[in-house]
N, C-alpha and C positions, 0 to 999 in steps of 0.2 A: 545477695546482690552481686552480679557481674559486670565487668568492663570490659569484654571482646577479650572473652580467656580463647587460648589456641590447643584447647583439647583435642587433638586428632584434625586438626583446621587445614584449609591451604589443599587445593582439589586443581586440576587440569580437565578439562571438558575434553568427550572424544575429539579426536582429531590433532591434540595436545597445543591449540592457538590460543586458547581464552583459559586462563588462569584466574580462579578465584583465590583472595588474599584477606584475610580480615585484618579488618580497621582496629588500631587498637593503640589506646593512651592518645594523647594527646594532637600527637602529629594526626594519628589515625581517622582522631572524630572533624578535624579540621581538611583533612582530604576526604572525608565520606562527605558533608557537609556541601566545603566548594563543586564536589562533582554533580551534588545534589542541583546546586544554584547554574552547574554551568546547562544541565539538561534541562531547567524551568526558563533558562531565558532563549532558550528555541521555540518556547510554545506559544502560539498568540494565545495574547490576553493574559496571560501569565503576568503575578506583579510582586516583584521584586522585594523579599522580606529579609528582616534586620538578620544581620549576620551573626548578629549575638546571641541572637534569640533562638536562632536554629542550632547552635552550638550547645545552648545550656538544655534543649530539650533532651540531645544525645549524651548530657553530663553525667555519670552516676553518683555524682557528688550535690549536683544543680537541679533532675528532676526528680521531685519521690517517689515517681513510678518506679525507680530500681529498687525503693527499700520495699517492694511485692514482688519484684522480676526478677529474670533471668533475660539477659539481653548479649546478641553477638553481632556485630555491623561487618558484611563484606563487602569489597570492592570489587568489578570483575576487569581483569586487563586483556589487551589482546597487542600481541607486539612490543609488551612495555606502555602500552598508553589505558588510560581508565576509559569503560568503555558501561560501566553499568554501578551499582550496587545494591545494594538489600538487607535488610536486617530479620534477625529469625529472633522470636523473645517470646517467653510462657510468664503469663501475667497468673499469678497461683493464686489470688483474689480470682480470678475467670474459672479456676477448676474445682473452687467449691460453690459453684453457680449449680443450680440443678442444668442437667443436658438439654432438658424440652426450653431451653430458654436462650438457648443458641453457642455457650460455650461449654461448661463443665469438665468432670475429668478426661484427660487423654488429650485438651486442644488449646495445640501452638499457634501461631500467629506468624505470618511476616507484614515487614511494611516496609517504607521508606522503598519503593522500590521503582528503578532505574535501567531502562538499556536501550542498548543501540540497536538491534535485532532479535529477531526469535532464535537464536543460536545462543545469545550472549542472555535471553532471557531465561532458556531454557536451565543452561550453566547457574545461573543464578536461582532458581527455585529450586534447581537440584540440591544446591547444597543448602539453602533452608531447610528443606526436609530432610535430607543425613542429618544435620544437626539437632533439629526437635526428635526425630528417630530416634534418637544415640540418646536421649535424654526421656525416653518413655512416653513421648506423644505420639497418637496414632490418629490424628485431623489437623488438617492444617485450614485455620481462616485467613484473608488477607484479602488487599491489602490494609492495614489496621497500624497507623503512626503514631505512637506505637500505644498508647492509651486508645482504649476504646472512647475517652473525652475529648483525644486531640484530633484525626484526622482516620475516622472511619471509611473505609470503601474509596473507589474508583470511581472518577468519572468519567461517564458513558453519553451523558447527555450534558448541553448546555457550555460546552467549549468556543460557543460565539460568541461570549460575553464575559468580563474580567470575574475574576470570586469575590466573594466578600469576605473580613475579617474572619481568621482562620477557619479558610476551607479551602480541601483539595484542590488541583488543579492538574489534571491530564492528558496530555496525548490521546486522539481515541486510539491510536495502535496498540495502544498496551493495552485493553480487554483482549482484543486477538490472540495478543503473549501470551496471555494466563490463560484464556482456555483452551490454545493448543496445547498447553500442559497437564490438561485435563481436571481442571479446575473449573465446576458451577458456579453459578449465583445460588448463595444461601439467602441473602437478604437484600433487598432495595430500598434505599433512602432517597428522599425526596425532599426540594427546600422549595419555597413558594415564595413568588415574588408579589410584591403588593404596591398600589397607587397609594401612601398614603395623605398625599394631599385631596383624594374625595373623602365626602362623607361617607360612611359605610351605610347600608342598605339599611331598609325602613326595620325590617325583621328585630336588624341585630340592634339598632336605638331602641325597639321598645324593651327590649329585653334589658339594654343596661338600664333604661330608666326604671322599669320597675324595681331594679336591685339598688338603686340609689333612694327608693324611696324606702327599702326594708332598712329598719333600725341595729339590725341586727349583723349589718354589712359594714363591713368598711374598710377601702380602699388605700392606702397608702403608700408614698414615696417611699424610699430606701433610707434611711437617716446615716447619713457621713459622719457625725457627731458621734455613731456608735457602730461602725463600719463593721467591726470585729463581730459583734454578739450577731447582728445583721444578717452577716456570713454565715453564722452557726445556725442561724434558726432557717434560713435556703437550705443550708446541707439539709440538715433533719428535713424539711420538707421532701427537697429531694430525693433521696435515701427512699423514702418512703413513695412517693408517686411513683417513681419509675421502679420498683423492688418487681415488678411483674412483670416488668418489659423483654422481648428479647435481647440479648445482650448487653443486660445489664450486668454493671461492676460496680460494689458501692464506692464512692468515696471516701476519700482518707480523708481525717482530718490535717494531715500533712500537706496533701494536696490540694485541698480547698485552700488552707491559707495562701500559700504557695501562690495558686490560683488568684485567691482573689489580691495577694498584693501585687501582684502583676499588673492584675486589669483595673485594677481602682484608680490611676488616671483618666480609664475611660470612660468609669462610672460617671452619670451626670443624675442627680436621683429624680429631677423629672422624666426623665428614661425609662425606670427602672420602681416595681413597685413589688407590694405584700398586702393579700388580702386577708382581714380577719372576721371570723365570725364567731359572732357571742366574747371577743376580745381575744380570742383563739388564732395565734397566723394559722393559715392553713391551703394558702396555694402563693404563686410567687410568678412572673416572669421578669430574666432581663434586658433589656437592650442596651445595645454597642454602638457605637456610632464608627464608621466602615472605614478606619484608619487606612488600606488599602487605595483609599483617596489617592489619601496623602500620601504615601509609597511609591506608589506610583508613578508622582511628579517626582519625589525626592533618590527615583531610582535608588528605593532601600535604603539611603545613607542618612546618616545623622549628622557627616561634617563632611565638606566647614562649615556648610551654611545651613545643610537639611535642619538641625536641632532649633532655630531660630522657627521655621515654618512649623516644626512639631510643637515646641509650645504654645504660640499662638493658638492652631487648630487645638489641639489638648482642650484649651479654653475655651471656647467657643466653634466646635465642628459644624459651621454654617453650612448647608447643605449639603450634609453628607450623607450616605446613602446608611439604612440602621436596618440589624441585624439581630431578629431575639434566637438567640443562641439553643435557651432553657429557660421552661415553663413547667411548672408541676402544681398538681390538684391531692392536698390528700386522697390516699388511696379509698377512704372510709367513704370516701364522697363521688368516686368514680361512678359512671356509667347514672349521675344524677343529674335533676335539669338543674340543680345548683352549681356545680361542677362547671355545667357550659357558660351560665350566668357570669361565675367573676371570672373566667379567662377573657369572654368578651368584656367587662368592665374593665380589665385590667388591658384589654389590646385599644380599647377605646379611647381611654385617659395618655397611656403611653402614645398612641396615633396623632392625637391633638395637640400633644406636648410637641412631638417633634415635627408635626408641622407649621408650627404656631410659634413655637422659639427658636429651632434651629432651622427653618425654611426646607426643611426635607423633603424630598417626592417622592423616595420611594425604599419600602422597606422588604425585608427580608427574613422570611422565618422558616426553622429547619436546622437541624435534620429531622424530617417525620417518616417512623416506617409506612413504609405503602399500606399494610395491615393493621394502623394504629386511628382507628377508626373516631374514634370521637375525634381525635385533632386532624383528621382529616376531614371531620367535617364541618368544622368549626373553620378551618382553611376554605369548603369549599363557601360556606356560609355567606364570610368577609368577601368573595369576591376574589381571591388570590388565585393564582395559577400555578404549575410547576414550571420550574425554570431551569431547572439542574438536578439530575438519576444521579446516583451513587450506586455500585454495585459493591457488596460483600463475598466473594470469593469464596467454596471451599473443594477441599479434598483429604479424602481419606490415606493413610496412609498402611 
């Protein structure tokens, strides 16, 4: 685990105007940070998130993506004023991935990344790559913040419209940056937007119906009474549905808790369910209610008065826009028409919930690789559309 060590750090881009400096300790993560928030609130549609929370994900103490990383945050200045940054980190869970799966041995990552021009971008990928170089990687993916669970890829598409609970948000300038730097698309993510106050199409009701008439089915809420075990039996599913996917990273059991005591305010378990068959769980999805709302109005803050409007919503997020994050089918059941059965039972039940108690209209699901065929077509099924591209970045080094 590292915290922005200065091994051979601190670079001067031709010309000697733009100076790269890594962030480091405390002041460091709280100036990589604010510079972060001062380049999102140029962006339309951009919506203003908690200052705490961006703080503790660059913490190596705060998120246990460090006890698998190696992590280095730089700022780039020009004149004495900050003018960009980036973070360079090898997630060593990614390099015992087989390669045909999108990471493996030899591949670092950057993210978090920021600038005011292609000059200051250039400056700034540069020394990502010195850095994973200097440290034996020979591919670099990005942009990737900094878990492959938190904020995967660039967005390319869909900057007319604000994001939902934790998802990127970008400038379309910055694709330009990165592949004049000679950086491809490895991967394409795609999120789908949905009406969920219609009924879903004739197709997908007979299908849930006949799965509510098999005895052998059955659907269920989340139980908050047992939050904990809850949690554990998603990871294992998880772990398992996506163990084929490209770029996958399993989860930690650190991270999961981590994770879910985070988000367990925003858990509501009509939202949020587990299918079981023959009393077996064996697929999961959950939904978020789109606290981005709320953000929004509260311009990020919590005080004086934002924490007043955040508990209330907490309790009751009356029309808010909902977001399934993660969904998984055992693997054993993949590519079966059971498989498609309880995701629609399970998008069904969650749909009615939240149109029916918290007066929602419209939801949100993703990230689905473009190539990830069943959930794209169970997306195209429901009637969803794409509404936001993510692009994954790479180059060889």
């Amino acid at each position: 685990m590292t915290d922005a060590t200065t091994d051979g750090l601190g670079a001067s881009a031709p010309g000697g105007d733009i100076v790269i400096e890594p962030a480091t300790g405390k002041r460091g993560r709280e100036a990589f940070v604010d510079l972060g928030r001062r380049f999102a609130a140029q962006v339309p549609h951009a919506v203003p998130q908690l200052r705490s929370e961006q703080l503790e994900l660059v913490h190596p103490e705060k998120n246990p993506f460090f006890g698998h990383a190696d992590v280095q945050l730089f700022i780039a200045h020009r004149a004495g004023r900050p003018v960009g940054r980036i973070s360079a980190h090898i997630d060593r869970l990614a390099l015992e991935v087989p390669a045909e799966q999108g990471m493996g041995p030899g591949t670092g990552m950057f993210g978090y990344f920021d600038a005011e021009d292609q000059a200051v971008a250039d400056a700034l990928l540069r020394q990502a790559e010195d850095w994973l170089r200097a440290k034996g990687m020979t591919r670099v993916l990005g942009p990737i913040s900094m878990s492959i669970w938190e904020e995967p890829g660039l967005l390319v598409r869909g900057q007319d419209h604000a994001p939902m609970i934790m998802m990127g948000h970008h400038p379309a300038q910055y694709a330009d940056f990165i592949t004049a730097h000679g950086y491809r698309p490895a991967k394409r993510l795609h999120t789908y937007d949905l009406d969920i106050s219609q009924e879903f199409p004739p197709l997908v009701r007979r299908i849930v119906r006949s799965g509510e008439r098999n005895p052998r089915i059955r659907v269920r809420e989340v139980d908050l009474q047992n939050y904990h075990s809850e949690i554990e039996i998603i990871l294992e599913i998880l772990n398992d549905a996506w163990s084929g996917n490209w770029g996958f990273v399993p989860l930690t059991e650190a991270e999961v808790a981590h994770t879910g005591k985070k988000l367990k305010p925003l858990v509501h378990p009509e939202l949020n369910r587990i299918a079981e068959l023959d009393g077996e769980p064996v697929a999961f999805m959950l939904t978020l209610p789109d606290i981005n709302d709320l953000l929004a109005r509260t311009k990020g803050k919590l005080f004086p008065f934002g924490w007043i409007s955040t508990l209330g919503w907490l309790r009751k997020p009356r029309g808010a826009g909902m977001r399934v994050p993660l969904m998984g089918v055992r693997s054993r059941l993949h590519n079966s028409q059971l498989a498609g059965q309880l995701a629609f039972m399970m998008i069904d039940e969650i749909r009615r919930s939240a149109s029916d108690l918290f007066d929602s209209k419209r939801g949100e699901i993703g990230w689905i690789l473009e190539d990830n065929q069943g959930m794209v077509a169970i997306a195209d099924t429901i009637d969803s559309r794409i509404n936001r591209e993510y692009i994954i970045y790479e180059k060889h080094l």
